[in-house]
Backbone as a ProteinNet text record, in pm:
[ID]
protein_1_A
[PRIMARY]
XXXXXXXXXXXXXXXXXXXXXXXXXXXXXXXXXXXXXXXXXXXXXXXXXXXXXXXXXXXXXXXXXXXXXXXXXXXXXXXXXXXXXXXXXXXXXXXXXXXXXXXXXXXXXXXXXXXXXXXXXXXXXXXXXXXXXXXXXXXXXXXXXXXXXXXXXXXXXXXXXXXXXXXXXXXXXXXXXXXXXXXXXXXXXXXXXXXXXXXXXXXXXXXXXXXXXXXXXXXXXXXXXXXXXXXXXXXXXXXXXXXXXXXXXXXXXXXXXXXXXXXXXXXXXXXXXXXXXXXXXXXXXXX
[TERTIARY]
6799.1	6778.6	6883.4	6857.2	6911.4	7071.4	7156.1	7284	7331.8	7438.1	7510	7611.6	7773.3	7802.6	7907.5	8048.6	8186.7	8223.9	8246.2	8325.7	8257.9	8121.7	8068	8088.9	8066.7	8068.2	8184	8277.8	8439.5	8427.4	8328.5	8353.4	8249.7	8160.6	8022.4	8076.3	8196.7	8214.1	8314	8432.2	8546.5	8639.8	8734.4	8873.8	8855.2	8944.2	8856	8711	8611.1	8484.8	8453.5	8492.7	8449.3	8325.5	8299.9	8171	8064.7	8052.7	7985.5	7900.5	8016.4	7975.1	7898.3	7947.3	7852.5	7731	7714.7	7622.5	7507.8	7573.2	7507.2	7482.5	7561.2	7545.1	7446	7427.4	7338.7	7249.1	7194.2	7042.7	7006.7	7111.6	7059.8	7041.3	7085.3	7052.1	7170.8	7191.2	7331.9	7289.7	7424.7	7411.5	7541.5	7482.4	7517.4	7581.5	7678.7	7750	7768.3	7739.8	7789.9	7946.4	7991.5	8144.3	8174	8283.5	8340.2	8298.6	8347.7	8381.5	8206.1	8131.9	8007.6	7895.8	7823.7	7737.4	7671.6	7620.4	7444.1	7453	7393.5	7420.1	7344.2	7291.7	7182.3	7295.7	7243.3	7256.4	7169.1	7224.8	7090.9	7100.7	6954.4	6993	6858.4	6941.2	6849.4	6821.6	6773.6	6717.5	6599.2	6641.2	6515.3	6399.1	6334.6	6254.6	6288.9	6126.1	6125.9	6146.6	6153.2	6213.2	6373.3	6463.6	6559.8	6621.4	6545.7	6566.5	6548.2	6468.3	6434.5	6525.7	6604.4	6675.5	6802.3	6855.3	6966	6936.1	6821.8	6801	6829.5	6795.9	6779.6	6975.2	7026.3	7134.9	7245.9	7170.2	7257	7232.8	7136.6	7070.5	7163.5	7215.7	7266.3	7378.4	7440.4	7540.6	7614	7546.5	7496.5	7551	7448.2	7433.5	7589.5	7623.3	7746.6	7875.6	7854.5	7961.4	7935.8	7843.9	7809.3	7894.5	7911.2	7971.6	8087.1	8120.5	8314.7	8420.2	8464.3	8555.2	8638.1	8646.8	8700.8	8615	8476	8453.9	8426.7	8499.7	8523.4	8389.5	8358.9	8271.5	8281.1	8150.3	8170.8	8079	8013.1	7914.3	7937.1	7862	7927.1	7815.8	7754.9	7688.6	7781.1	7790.4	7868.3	7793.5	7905.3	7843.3	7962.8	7915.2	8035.8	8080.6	8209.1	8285.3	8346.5	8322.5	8443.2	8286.9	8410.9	8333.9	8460.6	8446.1	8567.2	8672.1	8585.5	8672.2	8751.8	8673.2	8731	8844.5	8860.4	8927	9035.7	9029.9	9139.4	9201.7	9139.4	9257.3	9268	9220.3	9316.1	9422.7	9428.9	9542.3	9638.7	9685.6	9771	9762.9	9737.6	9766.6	9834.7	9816.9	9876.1	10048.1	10017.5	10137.4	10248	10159.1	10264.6	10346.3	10260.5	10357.4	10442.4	10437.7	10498	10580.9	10617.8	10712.1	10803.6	10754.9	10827.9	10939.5	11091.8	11206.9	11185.5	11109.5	11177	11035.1	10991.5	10851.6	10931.7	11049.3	11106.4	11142.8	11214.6	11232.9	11087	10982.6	10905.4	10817.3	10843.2	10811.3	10687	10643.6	10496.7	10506.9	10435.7	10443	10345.6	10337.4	10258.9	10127.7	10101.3	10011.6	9941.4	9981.9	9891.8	9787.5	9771.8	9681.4	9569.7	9470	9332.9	9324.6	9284.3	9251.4	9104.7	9130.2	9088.2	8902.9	8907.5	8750.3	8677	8785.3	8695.2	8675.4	8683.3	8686.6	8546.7	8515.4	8346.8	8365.3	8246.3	8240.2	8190.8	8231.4	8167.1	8036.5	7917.7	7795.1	7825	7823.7	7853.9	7867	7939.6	7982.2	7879.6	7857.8	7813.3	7856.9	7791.9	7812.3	7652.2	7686.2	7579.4	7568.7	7607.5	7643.3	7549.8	7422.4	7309.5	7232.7	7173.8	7077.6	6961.6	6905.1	6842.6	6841.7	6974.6	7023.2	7030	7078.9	7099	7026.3	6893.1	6789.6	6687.8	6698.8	6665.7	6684.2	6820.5	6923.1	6862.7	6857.9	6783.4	6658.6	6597.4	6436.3	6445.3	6504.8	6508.6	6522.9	6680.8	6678.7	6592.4	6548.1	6401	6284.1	6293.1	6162	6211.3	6307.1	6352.2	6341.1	6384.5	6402.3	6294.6	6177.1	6055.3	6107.9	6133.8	6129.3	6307.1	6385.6	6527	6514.2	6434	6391.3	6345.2	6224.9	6154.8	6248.7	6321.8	6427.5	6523.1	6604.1	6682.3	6640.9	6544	6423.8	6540.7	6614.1	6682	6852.8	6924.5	7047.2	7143.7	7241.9	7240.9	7401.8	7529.3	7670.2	7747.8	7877.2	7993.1	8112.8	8152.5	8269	8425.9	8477.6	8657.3	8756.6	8788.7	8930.1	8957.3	9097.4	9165.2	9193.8	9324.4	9375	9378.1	9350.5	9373	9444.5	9448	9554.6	9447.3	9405.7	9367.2	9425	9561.7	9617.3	9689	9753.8	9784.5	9894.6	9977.9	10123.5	10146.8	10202.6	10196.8	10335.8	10420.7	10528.8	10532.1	10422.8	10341.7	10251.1	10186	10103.2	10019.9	9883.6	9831.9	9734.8	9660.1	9544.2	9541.1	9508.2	9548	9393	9325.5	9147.7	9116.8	9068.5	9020.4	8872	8913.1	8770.6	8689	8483.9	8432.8	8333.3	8290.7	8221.9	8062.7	7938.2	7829.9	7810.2	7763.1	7801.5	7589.6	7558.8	7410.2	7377.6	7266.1	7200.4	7151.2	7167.4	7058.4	7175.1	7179.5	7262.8	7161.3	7157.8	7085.5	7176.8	7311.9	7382.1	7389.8	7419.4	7383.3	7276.6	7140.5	7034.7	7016.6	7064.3	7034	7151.6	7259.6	7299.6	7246.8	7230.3	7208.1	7044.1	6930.3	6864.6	6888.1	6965.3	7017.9	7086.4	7144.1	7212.2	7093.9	7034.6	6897.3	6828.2	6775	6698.3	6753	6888.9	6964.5	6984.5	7018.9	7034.6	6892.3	6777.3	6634.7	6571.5	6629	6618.5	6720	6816.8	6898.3	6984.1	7019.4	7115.2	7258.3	7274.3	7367.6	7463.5	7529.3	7594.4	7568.5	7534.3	7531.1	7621.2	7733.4	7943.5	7960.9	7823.7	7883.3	7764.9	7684.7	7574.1	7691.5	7733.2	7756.1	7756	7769	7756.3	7881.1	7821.6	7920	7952.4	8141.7	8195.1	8269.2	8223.5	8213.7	8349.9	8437.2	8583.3	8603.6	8660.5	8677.5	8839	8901.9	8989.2	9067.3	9218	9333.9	9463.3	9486.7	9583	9548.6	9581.7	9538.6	9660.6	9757.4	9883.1	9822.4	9679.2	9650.1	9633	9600.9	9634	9764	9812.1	9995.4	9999.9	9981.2	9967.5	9910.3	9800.7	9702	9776.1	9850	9965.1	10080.6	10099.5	10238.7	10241.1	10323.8	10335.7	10256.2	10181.4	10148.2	10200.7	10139.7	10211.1	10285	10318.5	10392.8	10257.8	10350.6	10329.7	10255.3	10189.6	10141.5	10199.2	10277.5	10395	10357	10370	10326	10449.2	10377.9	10482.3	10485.8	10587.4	10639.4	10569.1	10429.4	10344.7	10398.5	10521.9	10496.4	10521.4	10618.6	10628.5	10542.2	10426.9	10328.2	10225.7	10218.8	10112.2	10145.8	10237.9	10366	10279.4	10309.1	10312.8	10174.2	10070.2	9939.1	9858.9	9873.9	9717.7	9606.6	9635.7	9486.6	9442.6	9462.7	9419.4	9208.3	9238.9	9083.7	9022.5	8946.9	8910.7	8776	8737.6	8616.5	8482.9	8366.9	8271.7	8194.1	8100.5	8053.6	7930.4	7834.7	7693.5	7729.9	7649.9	7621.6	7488.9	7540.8	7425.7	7349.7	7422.4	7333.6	7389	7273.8	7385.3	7395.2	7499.5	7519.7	7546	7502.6	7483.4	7605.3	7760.7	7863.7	7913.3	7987.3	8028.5	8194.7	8260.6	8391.1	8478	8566.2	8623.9	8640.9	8507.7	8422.8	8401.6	8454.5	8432.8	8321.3	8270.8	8191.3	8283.2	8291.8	8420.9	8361.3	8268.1	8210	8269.7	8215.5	8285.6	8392.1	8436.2	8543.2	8517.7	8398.8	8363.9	8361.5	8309.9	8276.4	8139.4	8077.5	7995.8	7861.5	7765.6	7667	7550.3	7506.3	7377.9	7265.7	7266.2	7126.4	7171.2	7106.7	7145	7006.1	7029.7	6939.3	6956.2	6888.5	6942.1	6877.8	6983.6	6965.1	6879.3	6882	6861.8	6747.2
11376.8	11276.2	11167	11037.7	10927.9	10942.1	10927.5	10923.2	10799.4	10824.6	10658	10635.6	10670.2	10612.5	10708.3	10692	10842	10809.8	10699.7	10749	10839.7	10864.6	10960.3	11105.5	11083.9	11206.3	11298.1	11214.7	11293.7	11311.4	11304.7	11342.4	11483.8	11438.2	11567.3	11690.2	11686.8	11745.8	11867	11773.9	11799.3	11843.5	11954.7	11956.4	12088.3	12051.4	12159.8	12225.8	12124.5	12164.2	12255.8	12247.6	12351.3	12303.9	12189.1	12135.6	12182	12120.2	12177.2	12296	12383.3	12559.9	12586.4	12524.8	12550.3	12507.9	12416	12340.5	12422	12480.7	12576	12698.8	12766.9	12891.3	12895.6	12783.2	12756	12733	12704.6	12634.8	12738.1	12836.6	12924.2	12782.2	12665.1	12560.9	12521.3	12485.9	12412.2	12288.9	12220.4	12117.1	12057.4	11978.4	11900.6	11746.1	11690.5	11605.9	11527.2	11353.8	11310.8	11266.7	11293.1	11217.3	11082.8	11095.1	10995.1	10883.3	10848.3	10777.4	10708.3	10798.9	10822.2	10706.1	10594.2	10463.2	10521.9	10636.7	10675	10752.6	10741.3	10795.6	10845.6	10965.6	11066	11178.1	11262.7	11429.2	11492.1	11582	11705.2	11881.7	11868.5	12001.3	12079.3	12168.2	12274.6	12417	12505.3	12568.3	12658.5	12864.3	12928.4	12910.7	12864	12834.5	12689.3	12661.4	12538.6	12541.7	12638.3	12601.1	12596.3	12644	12666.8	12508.8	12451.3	12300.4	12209.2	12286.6	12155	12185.7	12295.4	12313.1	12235.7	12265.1	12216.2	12029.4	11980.4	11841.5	11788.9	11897.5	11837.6	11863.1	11995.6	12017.5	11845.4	11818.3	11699.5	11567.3	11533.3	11415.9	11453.9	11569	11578.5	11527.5	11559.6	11578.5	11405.3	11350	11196.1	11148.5	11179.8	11115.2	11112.2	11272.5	11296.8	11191.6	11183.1	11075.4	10955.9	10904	10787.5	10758.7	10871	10824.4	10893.8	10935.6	10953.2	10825.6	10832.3	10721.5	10738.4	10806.7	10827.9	10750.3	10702.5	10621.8	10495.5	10363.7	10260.2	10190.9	10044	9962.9	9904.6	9881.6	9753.7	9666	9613.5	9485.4	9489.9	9381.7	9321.6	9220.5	9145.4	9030.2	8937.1	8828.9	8730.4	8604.9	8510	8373.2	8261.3	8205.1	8138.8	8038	8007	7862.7	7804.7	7800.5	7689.7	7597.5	7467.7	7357.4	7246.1	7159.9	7035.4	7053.5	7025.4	6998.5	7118.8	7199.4	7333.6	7362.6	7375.3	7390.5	7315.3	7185.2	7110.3	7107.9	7134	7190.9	7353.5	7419.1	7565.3	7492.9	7477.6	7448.5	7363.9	7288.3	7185.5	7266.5	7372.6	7506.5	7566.5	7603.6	7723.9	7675.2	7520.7	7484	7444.8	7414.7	7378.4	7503.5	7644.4	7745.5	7813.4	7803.8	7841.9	7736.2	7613.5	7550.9	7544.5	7535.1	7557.2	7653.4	7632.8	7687.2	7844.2	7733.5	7810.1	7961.3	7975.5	8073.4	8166.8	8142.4	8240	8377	8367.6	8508.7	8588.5	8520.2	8598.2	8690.1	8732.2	8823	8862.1	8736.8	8714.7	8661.6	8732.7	8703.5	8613.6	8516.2	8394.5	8465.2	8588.4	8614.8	8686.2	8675	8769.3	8648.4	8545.1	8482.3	8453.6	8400.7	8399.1	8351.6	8350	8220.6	8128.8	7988.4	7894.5	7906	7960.1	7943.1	8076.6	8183	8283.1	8339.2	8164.5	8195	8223.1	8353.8	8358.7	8441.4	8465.6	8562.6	8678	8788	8925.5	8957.6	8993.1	9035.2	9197.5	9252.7	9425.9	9451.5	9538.3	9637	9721.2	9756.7	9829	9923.3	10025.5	10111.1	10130.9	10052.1	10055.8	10086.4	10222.2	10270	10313.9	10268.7	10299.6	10165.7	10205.5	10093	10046.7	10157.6	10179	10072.7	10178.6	10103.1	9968.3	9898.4	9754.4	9690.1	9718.6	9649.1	9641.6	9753.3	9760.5	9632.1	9630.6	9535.5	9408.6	9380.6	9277.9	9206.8	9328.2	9289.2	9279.8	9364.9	9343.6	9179.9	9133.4	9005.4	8932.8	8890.6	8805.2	8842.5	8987.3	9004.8	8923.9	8938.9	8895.4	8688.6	8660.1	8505.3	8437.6	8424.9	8381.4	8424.1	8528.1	8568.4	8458.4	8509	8415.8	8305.4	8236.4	8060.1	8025.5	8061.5	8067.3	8093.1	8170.4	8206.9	8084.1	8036.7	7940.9	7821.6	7786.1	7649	7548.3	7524	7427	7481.7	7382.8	7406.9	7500	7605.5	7684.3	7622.7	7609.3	7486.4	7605.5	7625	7662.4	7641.3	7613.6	7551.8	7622.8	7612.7	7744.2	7698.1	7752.9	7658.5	7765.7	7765.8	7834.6	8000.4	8016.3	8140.3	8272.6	8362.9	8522.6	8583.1	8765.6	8816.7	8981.5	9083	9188.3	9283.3	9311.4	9368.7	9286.2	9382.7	9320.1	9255.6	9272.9	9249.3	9144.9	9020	8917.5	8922.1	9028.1	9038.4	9138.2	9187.7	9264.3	9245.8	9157.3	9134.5	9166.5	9214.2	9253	9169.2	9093.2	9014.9	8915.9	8801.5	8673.4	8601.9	8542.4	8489.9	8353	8325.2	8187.6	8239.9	8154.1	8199.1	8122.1	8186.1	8144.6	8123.8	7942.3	7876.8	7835.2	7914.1	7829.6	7718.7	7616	7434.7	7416.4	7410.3	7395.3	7469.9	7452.4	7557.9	7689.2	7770.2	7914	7984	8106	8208.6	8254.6	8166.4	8195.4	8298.6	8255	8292.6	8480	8462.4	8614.3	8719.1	8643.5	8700.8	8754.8	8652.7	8640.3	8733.9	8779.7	8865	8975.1	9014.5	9141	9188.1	9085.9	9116.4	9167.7	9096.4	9192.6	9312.7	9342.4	9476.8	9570.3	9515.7	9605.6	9681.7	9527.4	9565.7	9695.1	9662.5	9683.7	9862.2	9839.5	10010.8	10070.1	10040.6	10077.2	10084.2	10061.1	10083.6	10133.6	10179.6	10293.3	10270.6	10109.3	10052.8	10052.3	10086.7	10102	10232.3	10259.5	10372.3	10373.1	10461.5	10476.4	10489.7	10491.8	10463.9	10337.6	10247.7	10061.1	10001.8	10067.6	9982	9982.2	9833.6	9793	9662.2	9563.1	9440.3	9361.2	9264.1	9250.3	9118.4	9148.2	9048.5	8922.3	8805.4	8747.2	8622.5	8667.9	8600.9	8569.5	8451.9	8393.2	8402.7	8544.6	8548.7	8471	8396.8	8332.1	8385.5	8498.4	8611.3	8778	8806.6	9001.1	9005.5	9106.9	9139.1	9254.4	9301.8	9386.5	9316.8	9213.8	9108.9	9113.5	9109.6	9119	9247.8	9373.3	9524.2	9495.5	9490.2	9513.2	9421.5	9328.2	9284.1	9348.3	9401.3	9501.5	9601.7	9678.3	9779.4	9926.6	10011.1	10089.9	10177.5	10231.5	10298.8	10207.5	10078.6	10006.4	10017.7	9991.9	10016.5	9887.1	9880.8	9760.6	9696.1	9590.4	9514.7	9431	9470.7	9344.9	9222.9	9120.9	9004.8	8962.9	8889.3	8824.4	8704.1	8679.2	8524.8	8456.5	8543.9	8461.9	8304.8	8233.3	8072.4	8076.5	8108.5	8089.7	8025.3	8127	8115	7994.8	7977.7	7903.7	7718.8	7751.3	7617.5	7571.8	7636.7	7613.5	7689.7	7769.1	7850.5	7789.2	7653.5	7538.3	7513.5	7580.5	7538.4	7551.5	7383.7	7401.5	7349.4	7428.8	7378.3	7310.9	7250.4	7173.9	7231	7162.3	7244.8	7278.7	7394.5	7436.8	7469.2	7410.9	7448.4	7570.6	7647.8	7811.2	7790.9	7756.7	7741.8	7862	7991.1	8101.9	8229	8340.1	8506.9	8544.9	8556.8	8610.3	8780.6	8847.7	9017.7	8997.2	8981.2	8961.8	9103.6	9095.5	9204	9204.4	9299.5	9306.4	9341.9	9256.1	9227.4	9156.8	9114.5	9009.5	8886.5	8801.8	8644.5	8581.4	8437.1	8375.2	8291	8271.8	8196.3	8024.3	7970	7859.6	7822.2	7895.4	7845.7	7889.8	8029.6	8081.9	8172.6	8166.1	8332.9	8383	8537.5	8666.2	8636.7	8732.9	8728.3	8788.9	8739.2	8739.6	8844.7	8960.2	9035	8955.3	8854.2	8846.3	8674.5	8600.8	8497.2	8472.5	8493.6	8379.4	8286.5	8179.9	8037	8020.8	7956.6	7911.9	7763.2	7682.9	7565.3	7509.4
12697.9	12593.8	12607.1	12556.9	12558.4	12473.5	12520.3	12445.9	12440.1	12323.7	12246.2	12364.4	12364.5	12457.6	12457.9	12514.1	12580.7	12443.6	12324.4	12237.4	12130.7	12141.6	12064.2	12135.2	12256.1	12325	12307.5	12231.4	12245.5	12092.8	12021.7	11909	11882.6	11950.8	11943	12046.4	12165.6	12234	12165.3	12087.7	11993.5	12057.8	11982.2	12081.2	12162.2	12271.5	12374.6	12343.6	12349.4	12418.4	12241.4	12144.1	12016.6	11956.6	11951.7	11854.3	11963.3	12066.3	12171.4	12194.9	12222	12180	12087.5	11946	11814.8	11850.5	11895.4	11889.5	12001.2	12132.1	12172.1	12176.5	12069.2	12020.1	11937.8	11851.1	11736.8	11779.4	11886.1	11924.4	12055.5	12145.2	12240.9	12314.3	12324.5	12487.9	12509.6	12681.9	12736.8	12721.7	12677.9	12651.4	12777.4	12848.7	12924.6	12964.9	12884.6	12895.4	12985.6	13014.7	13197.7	13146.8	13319	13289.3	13190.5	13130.5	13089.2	13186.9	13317	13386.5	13466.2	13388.4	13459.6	13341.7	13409.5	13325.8	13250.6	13328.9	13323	13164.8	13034.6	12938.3	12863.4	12964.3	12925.2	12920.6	12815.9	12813.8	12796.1	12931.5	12955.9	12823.3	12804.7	12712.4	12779.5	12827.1	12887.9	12823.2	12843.7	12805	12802.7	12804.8	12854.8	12813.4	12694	12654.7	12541.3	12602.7	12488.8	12335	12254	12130.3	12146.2	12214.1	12238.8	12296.2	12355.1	12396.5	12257.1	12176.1	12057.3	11984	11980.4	11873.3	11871.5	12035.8	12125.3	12078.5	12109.9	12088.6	11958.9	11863.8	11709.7	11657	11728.5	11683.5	11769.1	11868.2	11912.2	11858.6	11806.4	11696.2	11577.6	11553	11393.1	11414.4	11525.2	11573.3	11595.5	11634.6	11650.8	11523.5	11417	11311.8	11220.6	11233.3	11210.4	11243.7	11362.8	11416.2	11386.7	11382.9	11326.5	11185.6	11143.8	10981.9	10969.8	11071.5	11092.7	11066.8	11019.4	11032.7	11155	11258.6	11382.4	11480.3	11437.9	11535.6	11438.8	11510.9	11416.9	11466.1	11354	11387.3	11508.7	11579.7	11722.7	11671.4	11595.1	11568.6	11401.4	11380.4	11240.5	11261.6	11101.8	11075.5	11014	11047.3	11028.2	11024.5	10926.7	10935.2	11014.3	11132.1	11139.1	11082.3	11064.4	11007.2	11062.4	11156.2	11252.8	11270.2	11217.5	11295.2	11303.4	11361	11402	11221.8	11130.3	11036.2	10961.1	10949.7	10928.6	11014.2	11151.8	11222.2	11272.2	11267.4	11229.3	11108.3	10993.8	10862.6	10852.1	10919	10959.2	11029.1	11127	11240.6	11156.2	11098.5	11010.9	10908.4	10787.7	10767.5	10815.9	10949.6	11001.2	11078.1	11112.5	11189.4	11038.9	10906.9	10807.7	10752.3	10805.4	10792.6	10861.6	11002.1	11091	11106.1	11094.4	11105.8	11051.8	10871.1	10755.5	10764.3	10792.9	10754.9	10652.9	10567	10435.2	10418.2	10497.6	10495.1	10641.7	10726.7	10750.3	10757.7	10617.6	10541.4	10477.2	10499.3	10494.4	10504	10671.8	10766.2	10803.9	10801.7	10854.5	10994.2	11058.9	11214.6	11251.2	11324.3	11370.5	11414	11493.3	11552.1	11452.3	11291	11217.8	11187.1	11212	11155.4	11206.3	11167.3	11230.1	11329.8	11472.6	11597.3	11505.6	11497.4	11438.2	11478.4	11570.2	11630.7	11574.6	11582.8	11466.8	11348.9	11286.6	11101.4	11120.7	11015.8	10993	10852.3	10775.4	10652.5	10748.1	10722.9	10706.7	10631.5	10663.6	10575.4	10577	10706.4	10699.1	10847.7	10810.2	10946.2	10989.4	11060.2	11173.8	11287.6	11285.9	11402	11485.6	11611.2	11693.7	11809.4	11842	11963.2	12051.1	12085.9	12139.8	12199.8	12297.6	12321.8	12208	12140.2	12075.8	11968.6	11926.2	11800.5	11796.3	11918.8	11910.5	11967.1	11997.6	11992.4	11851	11813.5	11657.9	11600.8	11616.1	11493.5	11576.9	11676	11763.2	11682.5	11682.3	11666.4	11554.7	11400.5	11304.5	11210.5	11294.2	11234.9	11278	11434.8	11451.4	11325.5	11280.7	11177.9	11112.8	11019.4	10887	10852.7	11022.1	11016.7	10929.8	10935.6	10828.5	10703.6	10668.5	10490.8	10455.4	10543.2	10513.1	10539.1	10589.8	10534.5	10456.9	10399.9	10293.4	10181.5	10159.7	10064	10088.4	10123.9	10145.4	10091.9	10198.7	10200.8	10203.1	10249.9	10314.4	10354.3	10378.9	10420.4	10304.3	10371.2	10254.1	10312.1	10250.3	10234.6	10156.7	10216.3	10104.7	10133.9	9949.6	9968.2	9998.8	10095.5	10126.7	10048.6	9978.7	9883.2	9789.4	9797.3	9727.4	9794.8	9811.8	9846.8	9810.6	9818.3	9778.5	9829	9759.3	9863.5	9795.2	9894.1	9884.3	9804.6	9811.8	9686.4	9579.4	9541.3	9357.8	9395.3	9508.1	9496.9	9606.4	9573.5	9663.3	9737.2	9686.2	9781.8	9893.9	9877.1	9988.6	10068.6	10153	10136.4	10307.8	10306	10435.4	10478.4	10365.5	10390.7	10323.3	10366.4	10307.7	10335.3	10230	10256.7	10174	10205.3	10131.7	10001.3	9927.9	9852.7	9909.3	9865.7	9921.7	9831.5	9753.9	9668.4	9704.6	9685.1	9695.1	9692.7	9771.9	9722.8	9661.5	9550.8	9504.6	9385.4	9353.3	9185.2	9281.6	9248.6	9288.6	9309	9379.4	9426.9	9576.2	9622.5	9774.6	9867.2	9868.7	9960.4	9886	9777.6	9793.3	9738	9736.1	9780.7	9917.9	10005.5	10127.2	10178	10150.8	10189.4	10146.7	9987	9954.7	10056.2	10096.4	10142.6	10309.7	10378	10492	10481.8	10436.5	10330.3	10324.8	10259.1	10208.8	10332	10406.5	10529.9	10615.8	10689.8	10771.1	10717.5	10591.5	10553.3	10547	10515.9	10507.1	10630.4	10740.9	10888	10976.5	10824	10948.4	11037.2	11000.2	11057.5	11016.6	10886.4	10807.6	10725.6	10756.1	10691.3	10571.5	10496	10391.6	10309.8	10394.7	10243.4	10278.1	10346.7	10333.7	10308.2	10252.9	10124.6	10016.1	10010.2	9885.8	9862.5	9724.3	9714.3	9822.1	9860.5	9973.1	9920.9	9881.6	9870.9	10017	10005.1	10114.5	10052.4	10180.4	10230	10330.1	10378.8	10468.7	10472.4	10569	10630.2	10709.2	10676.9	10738.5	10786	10745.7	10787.3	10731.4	10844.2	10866.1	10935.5	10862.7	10951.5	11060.3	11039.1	11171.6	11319.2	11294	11438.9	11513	11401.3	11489	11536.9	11463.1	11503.1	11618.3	11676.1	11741.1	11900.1	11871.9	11963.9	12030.8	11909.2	11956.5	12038.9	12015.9	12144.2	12092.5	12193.6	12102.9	12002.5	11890.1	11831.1	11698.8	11674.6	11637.5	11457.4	11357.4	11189.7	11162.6	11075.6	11010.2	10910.7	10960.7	10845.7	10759.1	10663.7	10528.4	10535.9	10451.2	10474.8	10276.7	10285	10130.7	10084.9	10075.3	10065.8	9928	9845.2	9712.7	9715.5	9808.5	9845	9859.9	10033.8	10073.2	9939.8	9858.2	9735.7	9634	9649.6	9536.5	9606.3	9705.8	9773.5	9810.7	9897.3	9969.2	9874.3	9766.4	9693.6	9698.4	9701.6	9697.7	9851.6	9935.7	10057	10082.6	10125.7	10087.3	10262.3	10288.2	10438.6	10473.5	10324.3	10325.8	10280.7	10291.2	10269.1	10393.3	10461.4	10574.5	10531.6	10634	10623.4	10694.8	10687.2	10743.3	10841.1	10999.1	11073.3	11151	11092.3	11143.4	11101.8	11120.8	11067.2	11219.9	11266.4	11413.9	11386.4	11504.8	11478.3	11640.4	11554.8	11644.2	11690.9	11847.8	11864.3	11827.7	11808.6	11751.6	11914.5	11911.1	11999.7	12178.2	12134.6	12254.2	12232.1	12314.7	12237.8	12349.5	12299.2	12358.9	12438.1	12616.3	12644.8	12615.7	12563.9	12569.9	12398.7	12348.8	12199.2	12121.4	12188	12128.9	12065.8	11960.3	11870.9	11922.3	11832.9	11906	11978.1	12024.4	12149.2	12018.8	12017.5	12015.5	12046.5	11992.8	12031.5	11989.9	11867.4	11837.3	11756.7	11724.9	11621.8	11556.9	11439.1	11328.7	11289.8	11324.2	11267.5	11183.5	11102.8	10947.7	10883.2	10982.8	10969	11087.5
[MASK]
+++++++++++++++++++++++++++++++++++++++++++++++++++++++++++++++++++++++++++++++++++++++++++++++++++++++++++++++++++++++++++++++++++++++++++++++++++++++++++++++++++++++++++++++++++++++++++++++++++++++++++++++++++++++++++++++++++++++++++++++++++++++++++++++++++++++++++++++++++++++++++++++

C-alpha cells in the first residue's frame, strides 16, 4: 500500500521497531517498511492469508491516521493569503530598519533575524498536515472545486486594512510574537466567511485535523523570536525580547491597505525563488 513519507514511518515504526510489532502481532501480517534513504514509498504488508493482510493494512491506515495528529509530526503546508506587494513591503523594511537601528531598542533583546523576511508577510487560514501524494492532490483538486462558490461569495475585490500592533501574550516585557492587526476594508464580513468556509471544506474532506477546526483568527506576523531559534545553533532556547518602547513608540504601525490576490495552499519552508514566498502546491485566485 501507498505510504506518506520517512517522517511518518519513524513514528508508526516507534522506538526500536515497538509500534511495528503491535501492529503485527495484532493483525498476524509483516509489515514491511522501505529504507529511510529509499524514494520509493510503498509498504509491503504481507501475509498467510488474506484476512491477515487486511487486518495488517487497516492496522497501518490507523496507524497513519494516528500520526497525523501527533504533534511529533509538525505541519508542512498551510493556506495563506499573501501581502507583500511594493507598498507593503517598502513600509515593513523602514519598520524594520527604524528598529534595528534605533540605539535605544538595544537593551531589548530582540534579535534582527527574529523578524519577518518582507516578501513573506501573508495571513495564516490553517495548518495542515499533508504527507501523502494523495493527500495533496486532494487539497489540489479541492480548492480548484471551491474557486466558483469563493467568487460568487466575494463578488469583487476582497482589501484589508494592517495597522496597528499586537503581542500574543499578556506581557509585553516578554514578548515571542509580535503581528499587525488585520481590518476588513468594505460592508459585509466576506473575509471571514470565506475563511470559515475553507475551514469547513478542508476539515469535511479530511484535510484537517480535527484539534485545528477552529475560528481562525487572521494576523499578519512582523516578529516570531522562533526565526532567530531556527538560526541558531542546534539545541539553542527560544528568547523572548522587552517590546515595551517598541509598543510605546511604533503600536500604530500601519502597512497600508492590501487587496488579497489569492489563497495559496503554501508549503512551509520552501520559497518561490522568482518572488520570494513560500512555494506554492495549488493557488486560487481571488480576483
Amino acid at each position: 500500500m501507498k505510504f506518506a513519507n520517512s517522517r511518518i514511518s519513524s513514528i508508526q515504526i516507534g522506538r526500536g521497531g515497538s509500534a511495528k510489532k503491535q501492529m503485527e502481532e495484532a493483525s498476524g501480517a509483516q509489515i514491511i517498511f522501505p529504507p529511510q534513504q529509499q524514494s520509493r514509498n510503498v509498504v509491503q504488508v504481507k501475509g498467510k492469508s488474506r484476512a491477515a493482510v487486511c487486518k495488517g493494512c487497516l492496522r497501518l491506515r490507523l496507524a497513519i491516521d494516528s500520526a497525523l495528529q501527533s504533534r511529533l509530526l509538525d505541519y508542512n503546508f498551510f493556506l495563506s493569503f499573501p501581502l507583500a506587494n511594493p507598498l507593503s513591503v517598502q513600509k515593513f523594511i523602514a519598520f524594520r530598519h527604524a528598529v534595528t537601528s534605533d540605539t535605544a531598542f538595544s537593551a531589548s533583546g530582540l534579535d534582527p533575524s527574529s523578524f519577518m523576511t518582507p516578501e513573506h508577510l501573508h495571513l495564516t487560514i490553517a495548518m495542515l498536515k499533508l504527507y501523502s501524494d494523495e493527500a495533496r492532490y486532494r487539497a489540489q483538486m479541492l480548492l480548484k472545486k471551491l474557486q466558483p462558490q469563493i467568487l460568487e461569495l466575494l463578488a469583487g475585490p476582497l482589501q484589508v486594512h494592517l495597522q496597528g500592533l499586537e503581542i500574543m501574550n499578556d506581557d509585553p516585557s516578554s514578548i515571542d510574537v509580535l503581528y499587525l492587526q488585520v481590518h476588513e476594508v468594505g460592508p459585509g464580513n466576506r473575509l471571514e466567511q470565506l475563511c470559515e468556509k475553507l475551514v469547513q471544506e478542508f476539515a469535511s474532506n479530511g484535510l484537517l485535523s480535527p484539534q485545528d477546526i477552529r475560528p481562525v483568527k487572521l494576523h499578519a506576523t512582523v516578529i516570531n523570536t522562533r526565526y532567530a531559534m531556527r538560526k541558531a545553533e542546534a539545541g539553542a532556547q527560544r528568547q523572548q525580547f522587552d517590546g515595551r518602547l517598541l509598543l510605546q513608540k511604533l503600536s500604530s504601525l500601519d502597512l497600508g491597505v492590501v487587496t488579497l490576490p489569492a489563497v495559496h495552499l503554501s508549503q512551509r519552508g520552501s520559497f518561490d525563488k522568482e518572488t520570494g514566498y513560500y512555494s506554492s502546491l495549488a493557488v486560487m485566485q481571488l480576483n
